[in-house]
N, C-alpha and C positions, 0 to 999 in steps of 0.2 A: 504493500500500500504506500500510496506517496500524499502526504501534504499539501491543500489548496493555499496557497499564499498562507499559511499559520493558521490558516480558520477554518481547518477539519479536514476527516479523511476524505479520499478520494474513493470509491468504490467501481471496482473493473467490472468490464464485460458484465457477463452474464449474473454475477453476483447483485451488482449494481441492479438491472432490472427486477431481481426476484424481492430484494427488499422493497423497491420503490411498490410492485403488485401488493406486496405483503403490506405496506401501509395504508394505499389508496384502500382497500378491502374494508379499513376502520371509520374511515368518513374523511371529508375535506373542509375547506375551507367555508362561509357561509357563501352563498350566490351573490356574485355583483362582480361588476369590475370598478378596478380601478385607476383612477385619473392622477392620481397627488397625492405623494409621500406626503408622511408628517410634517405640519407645517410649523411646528412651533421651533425647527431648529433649520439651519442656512446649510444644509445641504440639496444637491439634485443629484439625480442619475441621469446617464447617459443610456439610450437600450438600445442597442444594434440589432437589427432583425439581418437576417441572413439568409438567404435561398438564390445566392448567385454576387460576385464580386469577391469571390475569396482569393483572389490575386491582390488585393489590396488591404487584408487582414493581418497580414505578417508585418506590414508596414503601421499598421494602425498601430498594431504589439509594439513595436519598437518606439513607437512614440510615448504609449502609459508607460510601458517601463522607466522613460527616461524622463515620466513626470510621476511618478511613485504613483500613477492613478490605476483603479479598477472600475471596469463597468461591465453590464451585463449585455450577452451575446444571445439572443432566441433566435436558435438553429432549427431550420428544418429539417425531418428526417433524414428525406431523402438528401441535401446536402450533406449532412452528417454521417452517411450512409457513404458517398462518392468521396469524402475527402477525410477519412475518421484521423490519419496526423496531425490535420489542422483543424481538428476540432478536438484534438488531444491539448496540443497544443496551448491553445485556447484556456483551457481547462487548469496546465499546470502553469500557467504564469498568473494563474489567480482571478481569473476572470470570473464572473457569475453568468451561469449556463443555462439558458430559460427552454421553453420548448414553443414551437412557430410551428406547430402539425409535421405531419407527414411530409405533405406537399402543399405545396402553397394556391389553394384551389380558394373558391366564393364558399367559406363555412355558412354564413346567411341560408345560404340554400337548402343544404343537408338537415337533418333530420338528428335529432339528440343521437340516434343510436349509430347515424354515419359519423358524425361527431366526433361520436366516442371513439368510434376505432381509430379515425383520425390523431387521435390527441396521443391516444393509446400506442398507437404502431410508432408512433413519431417519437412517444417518451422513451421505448420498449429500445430502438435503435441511437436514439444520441444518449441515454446511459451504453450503451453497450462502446458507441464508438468514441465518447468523450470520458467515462469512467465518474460522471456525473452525473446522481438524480436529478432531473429539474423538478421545483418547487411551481414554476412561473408557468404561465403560459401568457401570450401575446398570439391573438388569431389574426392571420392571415389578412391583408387589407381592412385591418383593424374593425374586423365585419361581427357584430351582436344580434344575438337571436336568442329567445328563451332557450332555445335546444343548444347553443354553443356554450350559455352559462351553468344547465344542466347537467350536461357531461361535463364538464370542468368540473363542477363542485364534485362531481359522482368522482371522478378520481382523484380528490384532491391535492386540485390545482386552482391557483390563485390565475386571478383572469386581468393580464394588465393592457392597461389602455398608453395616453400619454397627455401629457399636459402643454407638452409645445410641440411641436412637428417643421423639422428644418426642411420639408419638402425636398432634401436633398437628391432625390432619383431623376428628377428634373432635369435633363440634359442642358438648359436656358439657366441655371443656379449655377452664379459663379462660387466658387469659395468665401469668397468675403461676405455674399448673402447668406450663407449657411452659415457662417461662423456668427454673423448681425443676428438672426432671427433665434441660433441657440443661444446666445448672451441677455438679449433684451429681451427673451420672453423666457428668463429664468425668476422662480419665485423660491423662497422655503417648500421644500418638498417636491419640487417639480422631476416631472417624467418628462426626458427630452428623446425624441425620437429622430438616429440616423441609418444611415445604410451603410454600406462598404463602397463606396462608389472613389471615382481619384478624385475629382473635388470636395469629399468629404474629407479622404486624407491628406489633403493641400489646407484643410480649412481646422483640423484637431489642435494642432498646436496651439491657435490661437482661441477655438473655442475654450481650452485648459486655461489658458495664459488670465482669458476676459472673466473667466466664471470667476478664478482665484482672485482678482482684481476685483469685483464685486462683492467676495467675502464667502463665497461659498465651498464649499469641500464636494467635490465632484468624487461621486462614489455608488455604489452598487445599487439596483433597484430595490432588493433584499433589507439594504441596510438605511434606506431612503423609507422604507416602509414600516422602520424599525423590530423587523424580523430576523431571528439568526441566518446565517448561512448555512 
């Protein structure tokens, strides 16, 4: 077993999934999603969804490393499935590991019990390929439906939204506007949502640099929500 940044085991493969089955089986979290961390303290998180740009991931790493920052990754299955070293990866430089489905289809659509498998198959493969439960979930173009928050709670998993959105996928979003839109629409507790894309990673240093300069500690969704790791 190896160490997430200090803040607990890691759990491999196969073992990883059978506890995580073995929890969800007791109940989860209440239904709802959520928008914003705790606001009574000057942190945010950063939450990277993930299902394509993982050429630019390694370069995002190099960047937290070299500002002592963590933020959370919700990885798709199937990404994590195609690429499990850099979702290892990911994983042992202390990152917080969320789950983004299977595949990144319209959840809206589906039906609680598609849902479910979705959520299921997806948790079942990035513990296997990251050596991490995820706690989180973040649905797919951030899409809500009674049946998306249903199966969440039924495997409990916490259903995260976001409180600013750098629209960064946007091929017309320079760097400077994604770094503008994550700074000035940072609050106490806020959920900041980006991608892996290269204007996001031309735009990180500075989103770090502007957050710290406003007094905030940029840090995990987990720890923004004032939940363990």
């Amino acid at each position: 077993m190896r160490r997430c940044g200090g803040r607990g085991m890691l759990l491999l493969g196969a073992a990883a999934s059978a506890l995580w089955l073995g929890a969800a089986a007791v109940g989860g979290p209440p239904p709802g999603a959520v928008y914003r961390g705790d606001a009574r303290h000057p942190r945010v998180a950063l939450e990277c969804n993930v299902d394509w740009g993982g050429e630019y991931l390694p370069g995002m790493l190099d960047v937290l490393r070299q500002d002592h920052a963590h933020i959370t990754f919700f990885l798709t299955g199937a990404w994590a499935q195609a690429h499990p070293a850099l979702a290892r990866e990911l994983a042992a430089a202390g990152e917080e590991i969320g789950n983004h489905g299977w595949r990144h289809v319209h959840v809206a659509a589906l039906s609680e019990q598609a849902n479910r498998r979705e959520m299921a198959h997806g948790q079942r493969v990035i513990a296997a390929a990251s050596g991490v439960v995820p706690r989180l979930y973040a649905p797919p173009y951030g899409e809500l439906s009674p049946a998306v928050l249903a199966a969440a709670a039924g495997l409990g998993l916490r259903v995260i939204m976001w409180t600013a959105d750098t629209v960064d996928w946007q091929p017309q979003r320079t760097p400077a506007a994604i770094r503008q839109r994550a700074v000035v629409r940072a609050k106490n507790g806020a959920l900041i949502l980006i991608h892996p894309t290269a204007r996001t990673l031309a735009a990180l240093p500075g989103i770090l640099a502007g957050l710290r300069r406003r007094g905030y500690q940029v840090t995990t969704v987990s720890q923004v929500l004032g939940s363990p790791r």
